[in-house]
C-alpha positions, 0 to 999 in steps of 0.5 A: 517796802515790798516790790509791785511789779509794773501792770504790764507783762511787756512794753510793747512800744519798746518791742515793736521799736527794737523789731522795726515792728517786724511781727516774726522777728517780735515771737522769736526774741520773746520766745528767746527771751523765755528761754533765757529767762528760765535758764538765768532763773535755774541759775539764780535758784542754784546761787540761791541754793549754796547762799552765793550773794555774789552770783545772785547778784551777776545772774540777776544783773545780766538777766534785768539787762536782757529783759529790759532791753527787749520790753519784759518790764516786770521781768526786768523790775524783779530781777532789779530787786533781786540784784539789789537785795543780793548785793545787800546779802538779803538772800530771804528776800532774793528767794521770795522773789524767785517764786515771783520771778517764775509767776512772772515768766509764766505771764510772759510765756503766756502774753508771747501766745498773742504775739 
């Protein structure tokens, strides 16, 4: 069963709630997010690379969390997937999802624009 990620980039409601819907506030924690995101994807692609279930799994898992929280759900979801195909030790699967992981960051860069 593949992963189809959810429609939306990010859950607005949940940002504005998180922000009290403080506009400036809203644009750094995206761009924040952005950031981080990237750094955790660098990462995972790294574990990836020296076949590192283990870390996989830890990245994906901090990383699902802070998408999560901020409103990123598809972010979120993929990185959900990842953990769990990681602790499965289904690295293949982990990798697939990394292309999608960095399509899906570049959705999100371009939605923070309209923020």
């Amino acid at each position: 069963m593949g992963f189809e990620p959810p429609a939306a980039v990010i859950d607005m409601a949940q940002l504005r709630n998180i922000t009290l819907d403080d506009e400036e506030l809203m644009k750094e924690i995206v761009a924040a997010l952005v950031d981080d995101a990237a750094s955790q994807i660098g990462r995972l692609g790294e574990a990836l690379d020296r076949a590192d279930a283990g870390e996989c799994a830890r990245v994906a898992h901090s990383a699902r969390g802070a998408c999560g929280n901020v409103g990123a759900v598809c972010l979120a979801a993929l990185f959900s997937s990842i953990e769990r195909d990681a602790r499965g030790g289904n690295l293949p699967a982990c990798r697939s999802n990394l292309s999608r992981l960095r399509e899906e960051l570049e959705r999100l860069r371009n939605e923070s624009q309209i923020i």
